[in-house]
N, C-alpha and C positions, 0 to 999 in steps of 0.2 A: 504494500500500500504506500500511500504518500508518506508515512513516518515511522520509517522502517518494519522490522517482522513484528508482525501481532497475531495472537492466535485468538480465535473467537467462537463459539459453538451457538451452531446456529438451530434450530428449532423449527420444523416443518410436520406437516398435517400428514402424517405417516406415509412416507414414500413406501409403494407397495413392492418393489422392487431393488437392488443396489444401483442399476443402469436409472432408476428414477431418482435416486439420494445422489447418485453423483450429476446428473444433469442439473439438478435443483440447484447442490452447490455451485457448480460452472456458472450458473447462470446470476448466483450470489456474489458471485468472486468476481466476475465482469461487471457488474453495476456498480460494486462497489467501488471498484482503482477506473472506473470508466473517464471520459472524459471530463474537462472543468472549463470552464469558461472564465477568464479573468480579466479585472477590468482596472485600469489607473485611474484617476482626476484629481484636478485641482479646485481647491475650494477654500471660502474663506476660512480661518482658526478655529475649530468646535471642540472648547472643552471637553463636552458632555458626549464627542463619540468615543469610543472604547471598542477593543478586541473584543469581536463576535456579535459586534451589534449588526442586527441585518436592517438592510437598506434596499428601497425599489428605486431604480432609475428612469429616466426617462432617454434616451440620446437615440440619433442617427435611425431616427423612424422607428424605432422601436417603444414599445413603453410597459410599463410595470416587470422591467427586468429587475428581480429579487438577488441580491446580492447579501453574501456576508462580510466583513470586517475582518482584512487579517494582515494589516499594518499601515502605519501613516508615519511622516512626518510634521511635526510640529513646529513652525516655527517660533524660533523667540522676539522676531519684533512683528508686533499684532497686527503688523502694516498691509506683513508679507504671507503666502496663500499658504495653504495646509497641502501636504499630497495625499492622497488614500490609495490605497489597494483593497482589492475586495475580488472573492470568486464564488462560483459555486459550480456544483455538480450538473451537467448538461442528462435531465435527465431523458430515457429515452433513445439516447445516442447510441446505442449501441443495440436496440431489440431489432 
């Protein structure tokens, strides 16, 4: 996955077969590490945003693109813009 080896047991509505337990996983293990959409901007200083806060966007013809929070710069003279990073999970993308 994106932050190194993790093991995790997953829980499914009784695969009546082992070829159906393992497709099920495949099919777990693909959505999960699937693709991610990321997004930069500038903006003015926001205290009040913080790691993990999610955010819907509007830009380039698109709108209510759901993003989450997963770094910024701050600047220190209140003059000058903030950057944000933000991504999320393109879901979908791979069925």
């Amino acid at each position: 996955g994106p932050f190194g080896r993790r093991h995790r047991q997953v829980r499914l509505q009784t695969p009546g077969t082992q070829g159906a337990a393992q497709t099920a996983a495949n099919d777990w293990l693909r959505r999960s590490i699937g693709l991610f959409e990321t997004w930069h901007w500038s903006q003015p200083p926001d205290a009040a945003l913080e790691l993990g806060d999610v955010v819907t966007l509007d830009a380039f013809d698109r709108t209510g693109i759901i993003q989450v929070v997963s770094g910024f710069t701050m600047p220190l003279d209140p003059g000058d813009m903030m950057t944000v990073q933000a991504h999320a999970q393109i879901v979908g993308a791979l069925e």
